[in-house]
C-alpha positions in Angstrom: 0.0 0.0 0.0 1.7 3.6 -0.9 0.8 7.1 0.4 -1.7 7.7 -2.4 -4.0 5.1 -1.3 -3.4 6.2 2.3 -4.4 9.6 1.7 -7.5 9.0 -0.5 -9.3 6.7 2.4 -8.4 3.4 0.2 -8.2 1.5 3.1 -10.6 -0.7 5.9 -12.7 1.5 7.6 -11.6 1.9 10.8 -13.5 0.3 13.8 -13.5 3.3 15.9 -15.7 6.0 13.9 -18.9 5.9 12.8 -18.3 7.5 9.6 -15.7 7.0 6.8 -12.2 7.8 7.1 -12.7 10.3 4.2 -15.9 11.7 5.6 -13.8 12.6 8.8 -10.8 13.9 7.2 -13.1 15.8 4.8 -14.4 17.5 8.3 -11.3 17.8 10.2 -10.6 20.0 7.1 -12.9 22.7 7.6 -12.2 22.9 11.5 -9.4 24.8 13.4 -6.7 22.8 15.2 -8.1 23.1 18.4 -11.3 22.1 17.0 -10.0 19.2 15.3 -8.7 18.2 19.3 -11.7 18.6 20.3 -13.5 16.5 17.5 -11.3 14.0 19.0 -12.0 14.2 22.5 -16.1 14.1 21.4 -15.5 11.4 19.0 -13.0 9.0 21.4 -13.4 10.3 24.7 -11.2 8.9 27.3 -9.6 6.3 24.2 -7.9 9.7 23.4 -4.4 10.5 24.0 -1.8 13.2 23.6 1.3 12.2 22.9 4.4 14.8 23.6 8.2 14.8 23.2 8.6 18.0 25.1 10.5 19.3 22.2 11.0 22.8 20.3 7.4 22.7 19.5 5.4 20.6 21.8 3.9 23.2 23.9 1.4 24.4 21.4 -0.8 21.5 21.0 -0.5 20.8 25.0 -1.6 24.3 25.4 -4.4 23.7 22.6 -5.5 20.7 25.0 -5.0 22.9 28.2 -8.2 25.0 26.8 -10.5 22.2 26.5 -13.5 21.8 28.9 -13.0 18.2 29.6 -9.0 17.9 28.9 -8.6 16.2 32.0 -9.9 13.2 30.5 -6.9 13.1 28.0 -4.0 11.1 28.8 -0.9 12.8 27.8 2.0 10.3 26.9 5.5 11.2 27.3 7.9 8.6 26.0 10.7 9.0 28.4 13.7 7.2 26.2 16.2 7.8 29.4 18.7 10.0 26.9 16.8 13.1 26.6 18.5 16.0 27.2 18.5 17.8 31.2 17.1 20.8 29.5 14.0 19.1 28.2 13.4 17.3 31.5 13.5 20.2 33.4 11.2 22.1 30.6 8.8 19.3 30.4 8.6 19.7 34.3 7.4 23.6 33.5 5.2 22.9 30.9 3.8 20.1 33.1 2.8 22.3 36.1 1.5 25.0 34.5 -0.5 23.8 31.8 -1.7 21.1 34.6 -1.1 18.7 32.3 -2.4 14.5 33.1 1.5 12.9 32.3 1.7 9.6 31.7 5.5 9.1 31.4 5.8 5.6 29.6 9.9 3.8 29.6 11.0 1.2 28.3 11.6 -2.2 30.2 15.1 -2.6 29.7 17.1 0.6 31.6 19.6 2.0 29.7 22.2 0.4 31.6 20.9 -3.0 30.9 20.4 -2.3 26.7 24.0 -1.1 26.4 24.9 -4.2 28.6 23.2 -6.2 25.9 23.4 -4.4 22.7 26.3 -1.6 23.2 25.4 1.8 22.5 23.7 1.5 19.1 22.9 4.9 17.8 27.0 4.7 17.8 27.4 2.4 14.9 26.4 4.6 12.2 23.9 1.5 11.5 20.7 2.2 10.5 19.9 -1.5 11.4 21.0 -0.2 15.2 19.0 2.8 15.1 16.2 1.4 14.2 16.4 -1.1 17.0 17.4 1.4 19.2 14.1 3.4 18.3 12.0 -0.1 18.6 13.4 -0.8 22.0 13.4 2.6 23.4 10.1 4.3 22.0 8.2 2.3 20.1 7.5 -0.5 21.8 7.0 1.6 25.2 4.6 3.4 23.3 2.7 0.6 22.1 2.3 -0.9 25.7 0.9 2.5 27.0 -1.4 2.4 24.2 -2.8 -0.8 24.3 -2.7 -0.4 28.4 -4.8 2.7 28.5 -6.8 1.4 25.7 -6.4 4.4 23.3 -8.3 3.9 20.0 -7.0 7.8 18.6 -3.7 9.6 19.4 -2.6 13.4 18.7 0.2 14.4 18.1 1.9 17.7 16.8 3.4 16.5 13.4 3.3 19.1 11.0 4.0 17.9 7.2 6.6 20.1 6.5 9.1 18.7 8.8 10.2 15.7 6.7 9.0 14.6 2.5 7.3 11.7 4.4 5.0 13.6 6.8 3.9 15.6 3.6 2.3 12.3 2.7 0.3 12.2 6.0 -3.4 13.5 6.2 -5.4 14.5 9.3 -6.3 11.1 10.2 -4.4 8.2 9.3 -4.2 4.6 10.7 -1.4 3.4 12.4 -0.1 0.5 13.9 -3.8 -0.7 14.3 -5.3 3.2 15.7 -5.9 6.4 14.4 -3.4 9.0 14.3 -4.8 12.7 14.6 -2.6 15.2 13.6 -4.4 19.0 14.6 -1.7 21.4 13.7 -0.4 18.9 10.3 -0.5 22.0 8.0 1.5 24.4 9.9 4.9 26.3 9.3 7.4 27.4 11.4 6.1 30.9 11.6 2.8 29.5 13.1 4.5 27.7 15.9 5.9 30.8 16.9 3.2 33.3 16.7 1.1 30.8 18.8 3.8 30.8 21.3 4.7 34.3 21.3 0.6 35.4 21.6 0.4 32.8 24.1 3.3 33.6 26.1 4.2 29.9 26.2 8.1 29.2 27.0 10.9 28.7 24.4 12.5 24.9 25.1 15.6 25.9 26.4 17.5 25.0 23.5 16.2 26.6 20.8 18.4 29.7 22.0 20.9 27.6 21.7 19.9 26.8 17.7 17.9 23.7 17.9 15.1 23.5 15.6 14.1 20.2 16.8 15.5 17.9 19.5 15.1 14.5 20.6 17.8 12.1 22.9 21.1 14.0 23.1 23.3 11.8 21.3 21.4 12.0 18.6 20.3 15.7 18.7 22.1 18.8 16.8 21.6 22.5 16.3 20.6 23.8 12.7 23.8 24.9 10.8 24.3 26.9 7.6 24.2 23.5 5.8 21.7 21.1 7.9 18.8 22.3 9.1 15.4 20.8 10.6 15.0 16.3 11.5 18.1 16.9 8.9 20.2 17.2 12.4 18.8 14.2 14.0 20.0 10.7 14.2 23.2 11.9 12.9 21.6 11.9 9.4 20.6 8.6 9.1 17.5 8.7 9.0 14.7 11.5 9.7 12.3 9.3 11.3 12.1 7.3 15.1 9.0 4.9 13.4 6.3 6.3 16.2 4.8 8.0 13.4 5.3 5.3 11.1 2.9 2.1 10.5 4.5 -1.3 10.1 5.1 -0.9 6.3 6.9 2.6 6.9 4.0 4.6 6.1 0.3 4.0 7.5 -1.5 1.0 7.8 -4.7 -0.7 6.4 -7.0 -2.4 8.4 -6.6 -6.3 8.1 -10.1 -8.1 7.6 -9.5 -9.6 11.1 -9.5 -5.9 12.9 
């Protein structure tokens, strides 16, 4: 299955809405961001979730969610991978108290001790084999548990399709990995993110005075120079993409005939 067919609803309808995919992505068109968050919370209700990296950008769809009536139904997942930088800690611990946000923090099972006991430290190999397992063990999969745990049947997130060629291929409302993945705030530049901020009076992360333009662990985190710029900095440029985002096949998914 490619992006095209993604995009144009060609796949199972999904279990959890009552109307088409293309119907709802037809409607999440005409609405706002925070009325597409919304949508969500009416449509899923407590099967919603909010999924954050306490990056450059995360604190406009948290605050977006801090202005619903009933956002204290919302589970907001933080995948902690154990290798994110102190300055995103201590701002996720800001954003945290005063947005009053509901934090799940979700790990994974192996420490980080115990996986470079096992496996070494593999964003170090300039592997993308190792990345990708470092990614599987270290996000994805904790992600998945808290998913399936708090039974989530839609997740938002803040992609925005200009941040990599693939999430230009993403709609509204995709399937992933078995759910729906809502993304409010998917058509939005840079300039957006900071006007919101700035008319918000929502904090800068701490290090995008330092020239980040995105951030994830440390080791594998850069600041924008005159020649890379944007997820260009991250992984050390093997790849532009952790998989959370991602279905099983690297893009979406389709709903089997056994879902």
């Amino acid at each position: 299955m490619d992006n095209k067919d993604i995009n144009q609803g060609n796949v199972k309808e999904s279990p959890f809405l009552n109307i088409t995919l293309k119907e709802a992505r037809d409607h999440l068109a005409t609405l706002s961001p925070e009325k597409r968050l919304q949508w969500g919370l009416e449509q899923f209700g407590s099967n919603l979730a909010v999924t954050t990296s306490f990056g450059i950008q995360s604190s406009v769809l948290l605050h977006m969610l801090h202005k619903l009536d009933d956002e204290k139904k919302v589970n907001v997942i933080w995948v902690d991978t154990g290798y994110l930088p102190p300055e995103t800690y201590q701002y996720a611990d800001a954003l945290t108290q005063q947005l009053e946000l509901n934090i799940t923090v979700v790990q994974s099972n192996l420490s980080p001790a115990r996986m470079e006991a096992l496996y070494g430290q593999l964003w170090k190999n300039n592997s993308l084999e190792d990345l990708e397992k470092y990614h599987q063990i270290r996000k994805i999969d904790p992600l998945e548990k808290a998913l399936n745990d708090l039974e989530i049947h839609c997740w938002a997130s803040g992609v925005r399709g200009g941040q990599t060629n693939t999430r230009k291929q993403m709609s509204l409302l995709d399937p992933i990995r078995k759910r729906l993945s809502l993304r409010p705030i998917l058509e939005w530049s840079n300039k957006d993110i900071f006007y919101y901020m700035k008319s918000n009076n929502l904090p800068q992360h701490p290090l995008f005075e330092k020239g980040y333009s995105t951030v994830g662990d440390l080791h594998s985190s850069a600041p924008d120079s005159d020649d890379i710029t944007g997820r260009k900095t991250r992984f050390g440029g093997l790849k532009q993409e952790c998989g959370i985002h991602l279905g099983n096949n690297g893009e979406g998914d389709s709903y089997s005939e056994q879902s």
